[in-house]
C-alpha positions in Angstrom: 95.1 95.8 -3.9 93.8 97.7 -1.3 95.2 100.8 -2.7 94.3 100.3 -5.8 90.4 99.5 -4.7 90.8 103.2 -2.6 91.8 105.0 -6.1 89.0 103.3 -7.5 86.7 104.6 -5.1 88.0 108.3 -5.0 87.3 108.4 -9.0 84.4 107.0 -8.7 83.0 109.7 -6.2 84.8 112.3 -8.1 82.7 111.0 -11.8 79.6 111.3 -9.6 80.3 114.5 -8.1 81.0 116.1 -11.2 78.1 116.9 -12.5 76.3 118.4 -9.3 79.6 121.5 -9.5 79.2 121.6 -13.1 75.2 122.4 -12.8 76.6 125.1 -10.0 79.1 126.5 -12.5 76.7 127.0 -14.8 74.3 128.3 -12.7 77.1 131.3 -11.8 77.9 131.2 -15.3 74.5 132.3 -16.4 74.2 134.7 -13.6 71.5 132.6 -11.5 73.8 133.4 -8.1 72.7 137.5 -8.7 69.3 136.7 -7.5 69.2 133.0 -5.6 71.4 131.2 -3.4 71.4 127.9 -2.5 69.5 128.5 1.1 68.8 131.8 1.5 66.3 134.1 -0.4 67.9 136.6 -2.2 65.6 138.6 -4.7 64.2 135.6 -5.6 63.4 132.2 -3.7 66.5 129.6 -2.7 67.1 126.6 -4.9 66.6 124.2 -2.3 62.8 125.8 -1.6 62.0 125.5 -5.7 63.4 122.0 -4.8 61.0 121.7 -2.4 57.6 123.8 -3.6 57.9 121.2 -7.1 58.8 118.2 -5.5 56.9 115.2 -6.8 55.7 117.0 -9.1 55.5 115.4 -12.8 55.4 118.5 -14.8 57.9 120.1 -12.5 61.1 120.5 -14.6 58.9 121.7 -17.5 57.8 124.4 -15.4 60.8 125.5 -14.5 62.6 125.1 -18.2 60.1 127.9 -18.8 60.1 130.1 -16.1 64.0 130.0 -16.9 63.5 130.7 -20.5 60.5 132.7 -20.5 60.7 134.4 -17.0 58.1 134.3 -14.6 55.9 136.3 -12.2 53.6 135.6 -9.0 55.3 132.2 -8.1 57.3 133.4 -5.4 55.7 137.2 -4.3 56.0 140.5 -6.3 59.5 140.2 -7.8 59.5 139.0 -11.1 62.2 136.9 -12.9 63.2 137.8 -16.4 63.7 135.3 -19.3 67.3 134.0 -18.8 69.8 134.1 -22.0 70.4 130.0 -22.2 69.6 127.1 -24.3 67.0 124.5 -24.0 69.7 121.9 -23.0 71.3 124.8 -20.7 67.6 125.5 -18.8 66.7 121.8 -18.8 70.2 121.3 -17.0 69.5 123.9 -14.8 66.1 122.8 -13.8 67.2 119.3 -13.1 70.0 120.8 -10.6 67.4 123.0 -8.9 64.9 119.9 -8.6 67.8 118.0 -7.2 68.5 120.4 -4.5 68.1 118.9 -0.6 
């Protein structure tokens, strides 16, 4: 039994850890990792510091669905970020895992 509560629990943290490395893969996938990382600046801003500058904010993921799709300039200093080549779903995936960022 106790094993089998164990297995249990490893799926279990596996199913919720899922999505978190599939929101990084696409974020490689879509070529996010060429100018942010996940604490450092790079050319533009770390996701963990978007995570923080829009946190609590309503309108937050919206903002950042179209700064992802559209591109953006004078958030984060003089380097501007182009429209990105996703989907809606992709960019609303995207800015979820960005806002989730700690």
């Amino acid at each position: 039994m106790k094993t089998l509560m164990n297995v249990a629990l490893a799926c279990a943290a596996l199913a919720l850890g899922a999505p978190a490395q599939a929101n990084a893969d696409l974020a490689k996938t879509k070529n996010c990792m060429g100018c942010h990382a996940m604490d450092t600046k790079v050319l533009g801003p770390a996701f963990k510091e978007v995570a923080t500058k829009y946190k609590g904010q309503k309108d937050a993921e919206a903002k950042l669905v179209a700064s992802i799709t559209k591109g953006s300039s004078g958030a984060w200093g003089a380097m501007a970020m182009p429209p990105n080549p996703v989907s809606p779903a992709e960019a609303q995936t995207l800015a979820k895992w960005v806002l989730a960022q700690k």
